[in-house]
LODRENVO-182734 format. One record per residue: residue number from 0; residue in one letter; x, y negated, z negated of N, C-alpha, C, O in turn. Coordinates in steps of 0.02 Angstrom, whole numbers. Example, Ala and Ser with C-alpha at 12.3 -4.5 7.8 and 13.67 -1.06 7.14 Angstrom:
# LODRENVO-182734
  lumkol  zase     n_x     n_y     n_z    ca_x    ca_y    ca_z     c_x     c_y     c_z     o_x     o_y     o_z
       0     A     660     284    -390     615     225    -390     660     165    -390     712     166    -423
       1     S     642     112    -354     684      53    -357     645      -2    -394     670     -57    -402
END
This chain:
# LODRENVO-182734
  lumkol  zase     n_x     n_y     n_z    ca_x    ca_y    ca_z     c_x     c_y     c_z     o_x     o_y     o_z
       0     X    -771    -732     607    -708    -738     642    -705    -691     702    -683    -705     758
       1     X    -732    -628     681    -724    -577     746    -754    -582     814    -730    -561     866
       2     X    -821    -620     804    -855    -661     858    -833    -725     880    -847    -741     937
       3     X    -800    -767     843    -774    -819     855    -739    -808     921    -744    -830     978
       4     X    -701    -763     887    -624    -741     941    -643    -683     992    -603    -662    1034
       5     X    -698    -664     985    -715    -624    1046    -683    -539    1039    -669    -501    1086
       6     X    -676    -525     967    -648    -468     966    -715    -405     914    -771    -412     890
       7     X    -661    -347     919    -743    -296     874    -702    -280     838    -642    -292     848
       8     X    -730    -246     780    -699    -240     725    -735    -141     715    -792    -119     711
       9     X    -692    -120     714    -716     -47     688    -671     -37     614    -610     -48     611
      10     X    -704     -20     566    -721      -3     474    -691      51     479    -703      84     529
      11     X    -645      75     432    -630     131     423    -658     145     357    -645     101     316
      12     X    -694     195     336    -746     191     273    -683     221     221    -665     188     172
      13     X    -659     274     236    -613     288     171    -550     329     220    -547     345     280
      14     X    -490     337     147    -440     360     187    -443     432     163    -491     458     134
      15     X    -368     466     185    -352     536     146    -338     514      93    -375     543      54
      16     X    -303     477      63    -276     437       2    -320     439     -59    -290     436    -112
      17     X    -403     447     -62    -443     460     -98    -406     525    -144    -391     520    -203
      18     X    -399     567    -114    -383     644    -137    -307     622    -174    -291     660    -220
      19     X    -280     590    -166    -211     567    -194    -229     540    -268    -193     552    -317
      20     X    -287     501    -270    -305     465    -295    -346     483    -350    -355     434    -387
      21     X    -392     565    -381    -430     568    -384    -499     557    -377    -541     558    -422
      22     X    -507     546    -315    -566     508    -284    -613     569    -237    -671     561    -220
      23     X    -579     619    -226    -585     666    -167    -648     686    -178    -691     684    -134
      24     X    -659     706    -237    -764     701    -248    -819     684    -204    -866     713    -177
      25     X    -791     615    -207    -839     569    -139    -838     608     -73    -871     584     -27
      26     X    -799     674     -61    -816     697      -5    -820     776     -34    -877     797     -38
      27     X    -792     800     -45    -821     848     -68    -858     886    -101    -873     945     -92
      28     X    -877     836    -152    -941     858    -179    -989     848    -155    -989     794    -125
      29     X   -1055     885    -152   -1095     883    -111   -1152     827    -136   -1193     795    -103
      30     X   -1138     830    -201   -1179     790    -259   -1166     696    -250   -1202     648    -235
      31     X   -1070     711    -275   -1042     632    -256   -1067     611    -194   -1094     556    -193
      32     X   -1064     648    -137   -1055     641     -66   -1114     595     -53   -1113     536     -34
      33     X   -1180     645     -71   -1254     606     -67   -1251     551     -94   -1268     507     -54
      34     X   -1234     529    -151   -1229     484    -187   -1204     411    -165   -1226     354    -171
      35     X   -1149     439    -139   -1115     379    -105   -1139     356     -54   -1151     296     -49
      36     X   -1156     411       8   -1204     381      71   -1258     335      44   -1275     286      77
      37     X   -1289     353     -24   -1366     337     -15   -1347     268     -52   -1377     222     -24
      38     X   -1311     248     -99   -1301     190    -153   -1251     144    -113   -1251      83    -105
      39     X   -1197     205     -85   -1150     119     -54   -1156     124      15   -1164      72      46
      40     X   -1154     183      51   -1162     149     119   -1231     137     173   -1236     124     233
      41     X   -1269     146     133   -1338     146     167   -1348      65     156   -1370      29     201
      42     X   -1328      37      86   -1334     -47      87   -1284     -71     146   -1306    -102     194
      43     X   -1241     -62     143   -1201     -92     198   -1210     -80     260   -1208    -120     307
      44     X   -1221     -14     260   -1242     -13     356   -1290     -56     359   -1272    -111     380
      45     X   -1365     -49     341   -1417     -95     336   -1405    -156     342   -1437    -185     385
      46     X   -1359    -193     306   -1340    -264     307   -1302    -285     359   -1307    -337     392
      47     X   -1251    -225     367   -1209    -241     425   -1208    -218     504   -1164    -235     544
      48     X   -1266    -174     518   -1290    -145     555   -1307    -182     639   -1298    -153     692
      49     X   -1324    -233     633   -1328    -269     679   -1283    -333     716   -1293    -371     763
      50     X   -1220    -319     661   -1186    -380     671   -1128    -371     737   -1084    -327     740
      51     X   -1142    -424     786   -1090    -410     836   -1019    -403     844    -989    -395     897
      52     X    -990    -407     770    -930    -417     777    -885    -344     751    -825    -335     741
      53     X    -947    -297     744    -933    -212     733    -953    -170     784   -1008    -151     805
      54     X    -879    -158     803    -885    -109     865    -912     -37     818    -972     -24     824
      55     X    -880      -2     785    -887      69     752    -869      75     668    -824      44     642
      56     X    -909     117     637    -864     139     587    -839     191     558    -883     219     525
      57     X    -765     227     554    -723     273     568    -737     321     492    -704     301     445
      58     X    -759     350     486    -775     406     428    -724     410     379    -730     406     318
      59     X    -679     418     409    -621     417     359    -544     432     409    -536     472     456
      60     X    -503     393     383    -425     379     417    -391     451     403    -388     473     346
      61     X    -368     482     455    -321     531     461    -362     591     412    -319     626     384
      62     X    -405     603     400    -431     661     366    -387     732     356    -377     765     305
      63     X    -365     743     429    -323     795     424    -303     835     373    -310     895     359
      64     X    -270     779     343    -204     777     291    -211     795     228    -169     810     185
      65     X    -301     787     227    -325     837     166    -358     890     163    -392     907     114
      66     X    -350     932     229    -355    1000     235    -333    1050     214    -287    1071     249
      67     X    -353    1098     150    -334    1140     127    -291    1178     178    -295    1163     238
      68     X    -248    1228     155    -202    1259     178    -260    1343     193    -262    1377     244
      69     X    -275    1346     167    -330    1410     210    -383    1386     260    -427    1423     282
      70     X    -377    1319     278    -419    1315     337    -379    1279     400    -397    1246     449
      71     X    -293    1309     368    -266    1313     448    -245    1213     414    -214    1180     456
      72     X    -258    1183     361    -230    1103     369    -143    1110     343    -111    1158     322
      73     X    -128    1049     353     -57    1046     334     -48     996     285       9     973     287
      74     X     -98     962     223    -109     939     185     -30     890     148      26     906     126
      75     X     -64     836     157       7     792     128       2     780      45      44     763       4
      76     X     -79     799      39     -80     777     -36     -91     846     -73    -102     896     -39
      77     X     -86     851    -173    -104     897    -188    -160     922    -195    -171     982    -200
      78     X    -210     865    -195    -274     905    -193    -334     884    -130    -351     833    -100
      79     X    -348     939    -130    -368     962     -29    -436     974     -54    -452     989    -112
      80     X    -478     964       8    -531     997      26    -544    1049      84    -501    1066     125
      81     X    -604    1072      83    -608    1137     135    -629    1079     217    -656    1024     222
      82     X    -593    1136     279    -628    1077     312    -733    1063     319    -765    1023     352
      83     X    -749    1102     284    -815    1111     293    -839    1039     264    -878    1003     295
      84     X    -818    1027     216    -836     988     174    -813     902     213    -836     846     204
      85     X    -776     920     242    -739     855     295    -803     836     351    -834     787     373
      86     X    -797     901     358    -847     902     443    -910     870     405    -920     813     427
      87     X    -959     892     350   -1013     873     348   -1004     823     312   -1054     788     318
      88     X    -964     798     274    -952     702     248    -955     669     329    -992     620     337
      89     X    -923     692     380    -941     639     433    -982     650     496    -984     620     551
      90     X   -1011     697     473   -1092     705     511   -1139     667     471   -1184     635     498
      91     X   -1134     669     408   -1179     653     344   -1185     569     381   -1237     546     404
      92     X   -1118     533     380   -1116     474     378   -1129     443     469   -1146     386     484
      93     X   -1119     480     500   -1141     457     583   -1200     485     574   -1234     454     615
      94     X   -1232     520     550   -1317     507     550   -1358     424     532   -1399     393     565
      95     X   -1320     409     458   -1314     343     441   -1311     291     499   -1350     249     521
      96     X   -1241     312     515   -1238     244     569   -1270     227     626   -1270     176     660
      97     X   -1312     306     632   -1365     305     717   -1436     284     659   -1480     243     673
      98     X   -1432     308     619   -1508     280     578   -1502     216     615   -1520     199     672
      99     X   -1464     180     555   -1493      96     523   -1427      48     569   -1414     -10     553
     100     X   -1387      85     631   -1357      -1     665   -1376      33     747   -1412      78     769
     101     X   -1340      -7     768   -1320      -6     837   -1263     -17     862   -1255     -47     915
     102     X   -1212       7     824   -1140       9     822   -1130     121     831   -1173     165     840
     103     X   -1055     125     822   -1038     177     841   -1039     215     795   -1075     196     749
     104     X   -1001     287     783    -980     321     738    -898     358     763    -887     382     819
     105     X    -862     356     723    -796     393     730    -754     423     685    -780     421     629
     106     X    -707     447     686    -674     488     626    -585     489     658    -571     530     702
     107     X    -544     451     637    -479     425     640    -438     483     639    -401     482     591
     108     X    -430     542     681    -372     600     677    -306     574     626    -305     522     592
     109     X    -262     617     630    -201     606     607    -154     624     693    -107     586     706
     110     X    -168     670     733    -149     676     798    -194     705     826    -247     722     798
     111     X    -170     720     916    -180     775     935    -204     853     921    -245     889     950
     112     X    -147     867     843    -132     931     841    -192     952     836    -207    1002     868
     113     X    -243     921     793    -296     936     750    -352     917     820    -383     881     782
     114     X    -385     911     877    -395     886     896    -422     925     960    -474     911     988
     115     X    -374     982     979    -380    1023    1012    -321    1077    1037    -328    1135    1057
     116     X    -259    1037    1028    -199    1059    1051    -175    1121    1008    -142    1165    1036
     117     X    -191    1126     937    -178    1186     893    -232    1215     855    -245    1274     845
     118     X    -263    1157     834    -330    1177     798    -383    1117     839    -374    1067     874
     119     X    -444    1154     809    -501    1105     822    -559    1097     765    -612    1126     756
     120     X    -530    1052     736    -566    1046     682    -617     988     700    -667     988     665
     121     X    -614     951     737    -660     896     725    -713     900     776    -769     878     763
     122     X    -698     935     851    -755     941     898    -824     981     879    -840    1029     844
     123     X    -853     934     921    -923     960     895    -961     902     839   -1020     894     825
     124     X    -918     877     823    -973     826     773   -1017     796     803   -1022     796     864
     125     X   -1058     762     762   -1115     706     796   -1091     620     788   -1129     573     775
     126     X   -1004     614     802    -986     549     817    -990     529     905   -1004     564     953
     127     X    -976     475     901    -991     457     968    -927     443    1036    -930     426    1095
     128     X    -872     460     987    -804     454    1003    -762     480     941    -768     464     882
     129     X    -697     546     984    -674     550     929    -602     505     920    -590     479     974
     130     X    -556     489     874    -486     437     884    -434     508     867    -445     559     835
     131     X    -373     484     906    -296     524     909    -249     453     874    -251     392     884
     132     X    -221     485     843    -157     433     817    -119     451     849    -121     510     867
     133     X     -50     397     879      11     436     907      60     395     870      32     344     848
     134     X     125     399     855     189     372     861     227     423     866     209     480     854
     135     X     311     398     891     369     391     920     395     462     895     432     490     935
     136     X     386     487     850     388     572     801     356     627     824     383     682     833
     137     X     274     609     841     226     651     876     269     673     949     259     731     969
     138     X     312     631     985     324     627    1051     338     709    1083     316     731    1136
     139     X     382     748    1031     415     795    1044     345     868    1051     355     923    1077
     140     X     291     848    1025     236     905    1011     166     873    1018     120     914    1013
     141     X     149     820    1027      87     782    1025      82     723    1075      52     675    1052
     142     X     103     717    1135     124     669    1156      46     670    1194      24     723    1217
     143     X      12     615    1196     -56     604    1217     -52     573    1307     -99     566    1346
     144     X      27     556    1321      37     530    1407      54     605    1422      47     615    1482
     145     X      69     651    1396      87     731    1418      28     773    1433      15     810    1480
     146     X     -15     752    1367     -86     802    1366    -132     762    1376    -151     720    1335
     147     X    -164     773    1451    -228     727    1447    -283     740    1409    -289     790    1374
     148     X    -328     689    1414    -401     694    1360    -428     772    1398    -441     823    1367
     149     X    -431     766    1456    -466     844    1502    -436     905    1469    -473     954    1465
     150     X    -384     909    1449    -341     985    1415    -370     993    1354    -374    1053    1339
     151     X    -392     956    1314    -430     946    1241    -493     987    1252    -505    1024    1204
     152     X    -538     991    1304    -590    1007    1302    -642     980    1261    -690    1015    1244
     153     X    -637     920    1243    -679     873    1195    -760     867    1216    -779     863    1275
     154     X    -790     867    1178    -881     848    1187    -877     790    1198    -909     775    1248
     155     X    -846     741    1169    -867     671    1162    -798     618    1192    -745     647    1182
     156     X    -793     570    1216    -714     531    1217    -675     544    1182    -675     583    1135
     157     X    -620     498    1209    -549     501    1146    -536     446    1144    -544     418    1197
     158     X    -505     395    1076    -496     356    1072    -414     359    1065    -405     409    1031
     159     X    -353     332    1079    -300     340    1055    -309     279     983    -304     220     999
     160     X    -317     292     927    -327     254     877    -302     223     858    -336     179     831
     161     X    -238     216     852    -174     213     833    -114     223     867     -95     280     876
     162     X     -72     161     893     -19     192     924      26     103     904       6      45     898
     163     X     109     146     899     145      90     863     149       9     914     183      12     965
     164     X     124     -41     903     115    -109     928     186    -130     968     181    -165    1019
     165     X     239    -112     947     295    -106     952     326     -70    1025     363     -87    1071
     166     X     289     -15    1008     326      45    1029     387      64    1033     404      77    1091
     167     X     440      72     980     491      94     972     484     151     947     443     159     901
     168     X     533     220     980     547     268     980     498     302    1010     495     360     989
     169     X     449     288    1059     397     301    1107     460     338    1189     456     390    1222
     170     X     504     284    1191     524     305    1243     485     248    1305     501     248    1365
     171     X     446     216    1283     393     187    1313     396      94    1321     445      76    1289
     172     X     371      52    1342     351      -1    1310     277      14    1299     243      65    1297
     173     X     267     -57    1291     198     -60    1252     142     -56    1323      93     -18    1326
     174     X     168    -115    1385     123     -89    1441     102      -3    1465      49      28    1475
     175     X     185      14    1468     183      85    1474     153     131    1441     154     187    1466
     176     X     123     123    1386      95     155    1333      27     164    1362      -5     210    1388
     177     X      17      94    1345     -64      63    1372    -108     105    1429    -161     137    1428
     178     X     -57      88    1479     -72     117    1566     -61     184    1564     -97     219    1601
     179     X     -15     212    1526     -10     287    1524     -77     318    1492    -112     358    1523
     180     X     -95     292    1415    -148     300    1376    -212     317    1433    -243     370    1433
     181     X    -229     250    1491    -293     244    1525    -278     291    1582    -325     323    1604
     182     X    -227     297    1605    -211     345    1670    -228     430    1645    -247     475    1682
     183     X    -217     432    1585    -218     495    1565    -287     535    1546    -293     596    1540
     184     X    -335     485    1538    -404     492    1526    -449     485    1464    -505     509    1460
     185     X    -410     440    1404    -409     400    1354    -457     354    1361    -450     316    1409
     186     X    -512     344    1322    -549     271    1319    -543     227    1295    -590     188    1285
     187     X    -485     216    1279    -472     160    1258    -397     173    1189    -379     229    1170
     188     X    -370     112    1166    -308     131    1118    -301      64    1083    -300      11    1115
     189     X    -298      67    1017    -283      51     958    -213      18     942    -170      59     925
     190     X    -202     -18     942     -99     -34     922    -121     -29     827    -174     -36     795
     191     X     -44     -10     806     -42     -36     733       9     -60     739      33     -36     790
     192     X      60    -111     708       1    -156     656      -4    -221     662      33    -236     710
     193     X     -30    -271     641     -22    -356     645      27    -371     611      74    -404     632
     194     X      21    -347     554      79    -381     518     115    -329     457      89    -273     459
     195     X     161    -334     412     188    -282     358     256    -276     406     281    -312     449
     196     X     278    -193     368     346    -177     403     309    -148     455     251    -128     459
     197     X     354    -150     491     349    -100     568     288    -150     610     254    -122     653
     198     X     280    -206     597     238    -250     633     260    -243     697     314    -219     714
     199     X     207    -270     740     236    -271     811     250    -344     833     244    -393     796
     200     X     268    -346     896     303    -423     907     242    -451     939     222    -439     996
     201     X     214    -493     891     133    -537     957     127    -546     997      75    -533    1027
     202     X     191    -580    1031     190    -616    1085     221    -576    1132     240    -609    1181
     203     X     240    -491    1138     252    -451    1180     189    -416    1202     173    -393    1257
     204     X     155    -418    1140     114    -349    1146      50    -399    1189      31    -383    1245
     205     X      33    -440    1165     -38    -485    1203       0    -507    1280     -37    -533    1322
     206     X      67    -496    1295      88    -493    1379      71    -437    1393      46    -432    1449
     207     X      76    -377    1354      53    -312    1373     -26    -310    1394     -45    -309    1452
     208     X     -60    -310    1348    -127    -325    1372    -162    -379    1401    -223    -383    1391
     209     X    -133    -418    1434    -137    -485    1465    -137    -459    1535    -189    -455    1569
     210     X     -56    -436    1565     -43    -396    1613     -74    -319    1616     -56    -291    1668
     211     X    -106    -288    1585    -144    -228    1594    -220    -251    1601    -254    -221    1643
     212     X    -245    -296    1568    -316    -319    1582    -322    -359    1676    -369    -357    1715
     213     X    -250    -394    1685    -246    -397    1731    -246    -356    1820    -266    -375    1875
     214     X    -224    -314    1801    -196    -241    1856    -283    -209    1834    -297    -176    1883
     215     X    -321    -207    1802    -391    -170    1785    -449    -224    1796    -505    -207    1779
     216     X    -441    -273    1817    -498    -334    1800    -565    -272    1845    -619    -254    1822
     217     X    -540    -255    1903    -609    -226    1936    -629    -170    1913    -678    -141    1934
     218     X    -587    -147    1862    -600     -77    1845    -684     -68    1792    -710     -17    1770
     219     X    -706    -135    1786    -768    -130    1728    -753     -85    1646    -787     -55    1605
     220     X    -688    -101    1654    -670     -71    1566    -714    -102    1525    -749     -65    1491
     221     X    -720    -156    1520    -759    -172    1468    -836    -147    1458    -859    -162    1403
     222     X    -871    -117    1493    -922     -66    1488    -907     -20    1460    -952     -14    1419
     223     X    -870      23    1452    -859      85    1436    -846      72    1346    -834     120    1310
END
């Protein structure tokens, strides 16, 4: 389907939600950790490694959030890991993904904050792009049209990963988002979601990028 329709698909391999879950092993242990690269995701990259309809696959969604409280995280769940143990689950696994595809590697922020603006927990990895989440809450302390990608001091791109499809309580529309996102020095941005609560409206948001692909046709975005 993703080739059909001419679109890429980037994997998010696991969430923070693991650690909610008793699952948090799979990254922090150093034992689980191996385990899992070598039994479940080494078959799947391998299999899925070449397929055109995978742009990247994201290490794990909002990691942040399971950052112990002595390494500076603000942890939503009760049981945390160190960020050490974060950092090398997704070096571990973008080694993987430069092995055996020809697709990307990335790791899904929770914001800014973590990113460069307060802490920097994630620069420096061996992904190939890192992602910023934004919505309409972040606006007041994280606003990604305020802080360009250049103030971050980043090794690698920024993806805005995540940003509401909608855009309500942005202050913004959805073009405005978009064009702000690329003006600001962003490689690119993510809407959530298709469908559930807080869906966005289809047939606003594809005028948004209809009319922004439009105003950029010479710009060669699609290279980048």
């Amino acid at each position: 389907l993703a080739v059909k329709h001419r679109i890429k698909i980037e994997w998010s391999v696991l969430d923070f939600y693991i650690f909610k879950r008793d699952r948090g092993a799979l990254v922090s242990d150093p034992l689980w950790r191996k385990a899992f690269l070598e039994k479940v995701m080494t078959p799947i990259l391998k299999e899925f490694g070449q397929h055109p309809g995978i742009l990247a696959w994201d290490a794990m969604n909002e990691p942040d959030w399971a950052v112990r409280k002595e390494d500076s995280g603000d942890a939503d769940t009760e049981t945390t890991t160190t960020l050490k143990a974060l950092r090398d689950y997704v070096n571990e696994l973008s080694d993987l993904v430069h092995l055996h595809t020809k697709q990307y590697a990335t790791v899904g922020c929770a914001s800014l904050k973590w990113l460069g603006m307060e802490h920097e927990f994630w620069n420096g990895l061996r992904v190939d792009y890192y992602e910023a989440h934004y919505y309409g809450w972040m606006k007041k302390w994280f606003d990604p049209l305020e802080h360009p990608y250049e103030s971050l001091n980043l090794d690698k791109p920024c993806v805005i990963g995540e940003f509401p499809g909608h855009a309500k309580d942005t202050g913004h529309t959805v073009l405005e988002l978009i064009e702000g996102f690329h003006q600001a020095g962003y490689a690119g941005a993510w809407a959530w979601m298709w469908r559930g609560d807080g869906a966005m409206e289809a047939g606003a948001f594809k005028g948004a990028m209809l009319e922004f692909s439009k105003r950029h046709a010479g710009d060669g975005l699609e290279k980048k």
